[in-house]
Structure formats: structure tokens, C-alpha cells
C-alpha positions, 0 to 999 in steps of 0.5 A: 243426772244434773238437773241441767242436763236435759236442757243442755240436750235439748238445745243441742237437738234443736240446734242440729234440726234447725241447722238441717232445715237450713242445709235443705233449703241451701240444697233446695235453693241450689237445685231450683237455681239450677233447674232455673238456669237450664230453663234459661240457658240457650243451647246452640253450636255446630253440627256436622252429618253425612248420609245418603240421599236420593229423590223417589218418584215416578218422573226420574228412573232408577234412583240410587242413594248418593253419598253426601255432606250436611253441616250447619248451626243449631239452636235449641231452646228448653220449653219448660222448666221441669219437663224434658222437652225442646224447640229446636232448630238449625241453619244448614248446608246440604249436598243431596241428590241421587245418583241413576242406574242408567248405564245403557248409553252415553247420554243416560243421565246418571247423577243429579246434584243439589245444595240446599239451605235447611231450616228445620223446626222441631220437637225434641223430648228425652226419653230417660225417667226422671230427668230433666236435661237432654243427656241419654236418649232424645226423640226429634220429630217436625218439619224442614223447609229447604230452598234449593240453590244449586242442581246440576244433571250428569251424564254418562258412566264418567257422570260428566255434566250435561254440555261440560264443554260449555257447563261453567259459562252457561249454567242453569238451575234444573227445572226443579222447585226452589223450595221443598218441605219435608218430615223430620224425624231424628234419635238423638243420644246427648252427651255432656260435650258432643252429641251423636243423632240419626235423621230421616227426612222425607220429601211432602211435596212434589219439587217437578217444575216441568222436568224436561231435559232434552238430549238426555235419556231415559225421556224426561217430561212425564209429569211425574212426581219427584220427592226428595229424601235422606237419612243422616248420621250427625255430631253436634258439638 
């Protein structure tokens, strides 16, 4: 063996280790700017949901579901850098309400319709091992506050408005509670794009504001409770 040899192996060792320590902190610089830049990022957009409404309660008789609409913008921001977990939030439409299976005469209120601003706050954390994004599975729980503005009685199985005659000109809010506050609960399954989510919402309070409506029937003014809840299909892009 030529005496110089092993020095040309040994340097030839260390030039490969040193450069494999470079490559892994190049590596390690790109993951921790990486993980740094989806602490940072701010994620919103747009969400769009149908589902079923109804309001439960011993004030209104036989409340049915009510096909509605949902749509708004969503804000969610991560709370730490390593960890799964969200704040999030939203500013949205809604078309609830219920409908009635009141069909025994022509003045039986049979639908009440609402439009509400939602504002929920919650807590969202993914469920998969290991990760730190929210791909896969997500868990939403919290609180909505909603301000109702606009609410309408119907009457009848043509579900005409109450005095449709003179509706338009002389319309009024239902004696209802303009803010309402509800438990959030939601799945969410994220995508790289567009995400699909499933939410329950049930109704904290009572929202009767003395409801009595004259000239309808079944009789309204009981004094009873009346609580608004739903559960939504959405995508959010």
C-alpha cells in the first residue's frame, strides 16, 4: 500500500460527513422554514353549505326540517407552530327556519323562515398522527352567535305569507330574538385545494320574544321555548 493512501482516504471521509452535515441542516433549514411559514400563514376563503333546519321547543307545533342554504368567508389562523391545532372563524349568510305539519285549516301556520348573520369562533384540531397541517381529518367544536334579520310566518298548504296581500308593504320581523347563540360542532376532512365539512349546530337559548301571532292557528302565546338548530353539508375552497 503507498504510504499516502490512507490520508487520501481520510480526507476523502471527511469531506463526505462534512458534506452530509451540511445536506441536513439545509434539510432541517427547509422543514423549520417551512413549518415556520404555515405557523404564519393565514388561511381563509369561501365556504358554501346546504342542510336542514328546523327550531324545537314547546312554543311552535310539529316542527319539521327545512331545506336551506348557507354560504359566507372563513378565517382560520394556526395556534402553534408544531401542533395541529386552529382558531377558526367565519362571516356567513343563512336561510334556516322549519317548516310545520299543520294541514287541518287554511289558517295553520305551516313554515317560518329566517336569514341570520353567523359569526362562529371555534376550535379546530386534526386528528391524523404525526401531522402538522390540517389535511385528512379535522375536529371543529365552539360557539356561533347569529343576529336574525329577517323572519316571516306562512300560512296554509300553498305556505302563502301571512296577509300576502299586504306582505310586501307592511312587513315586520316575527316576535323573535334578534341574537341567538348556539354549540358548534363540526368534521371536517381538508384537502390540498377544497375541503368538505359536516356541522351540527343547536340552539343555547330561548329566542321567544312573546310569540304571539293573531289569526294563526295552532294558538301561539304559550310562553314556551323556542330553540333554533341545524346540520349542514359544506365545501370550502
Amino acid at each position: 500500500m503507498k504510504p499516502y493512501l490512507p490520508f487520501v482516504l481520510l480526507s476523502l471521509l471527511c469531506c463526505s460527513g462534512a458534506n452530509l452535515q451540511a445536506q441536513g441542516r439545509d434539510e432541517g433549514g427547509l422543514a423549520d422554514q417551512e413549518q415556520l411559514e404555515d405557523f404564519r400563514r393565514q388561511n381563509f376563503g369561501l365556504r358554501l353549505g346546504a342542510g336542514l333546519y328546523s327550531m324545537l321547543g314547546t312554543e311552535l307545533s310539529n316542527p319539521r326540517p327545512l331545506f336551506g342554504y348557507a354560504g359566507g368567508l372563513f378565517l382560520q389562523k394556526k395556534l402553534s407552530r408544531s401542533k395541529p391545532h386552529w382558531v377558526y372563524t367565519e362571516i356567513s349568510a343563512r336561510f334556516a327556519g322549519a317548516n310545520f305539519s299543520n294541514f287541518q285549516q287554511s289558517s295553520d301556520y305551516t313554515k317560518i323562515s329566517e336569514l341570520f348573520l353567523d359569526v362562529p369562533v371555534l376550535w379546530k384540531f386534526n386528528l391524523e398522527r404525526k401531522s402538522n397541517k390540517d389535511l385528512g381529518n379535522n375536529i371543529l367544536l365552539g360557539f356561533q352567535g347569529s343576529y336574525l334579520m329577517r323572519s316571516a310566518i306562512y300560512v296554509g298548504p300553498e305556505r302563502l305569507p301571512k296577509n300576502y296581500q299586504i306582505w310586501w308593504k307592511r312587513w315586520e320581523n316575527l316576535p323573535l330574538k334578534p341574537f341567538d347563540l348556539c354549540a358548534m360542532a363540526a368534521w371536517e376532512y381538508g384537502g390540498e385545494r377544497s375541503s368538505f365539512m359536516v356541522s351540527l349546530r343547536m340552539g343555547l337559548i330561548n329566542t321567544n320574544n312573546n310569540f304571539n301571532i293573531p289569526d294563526v292557528t295552532p294558538a301561539t302565546g304559550n310562553n314556551g321555548t323556542i330553540r333554533n338548530c341545524s346540520l349542514e353539508c359544506s365545501m370550502l375552497f
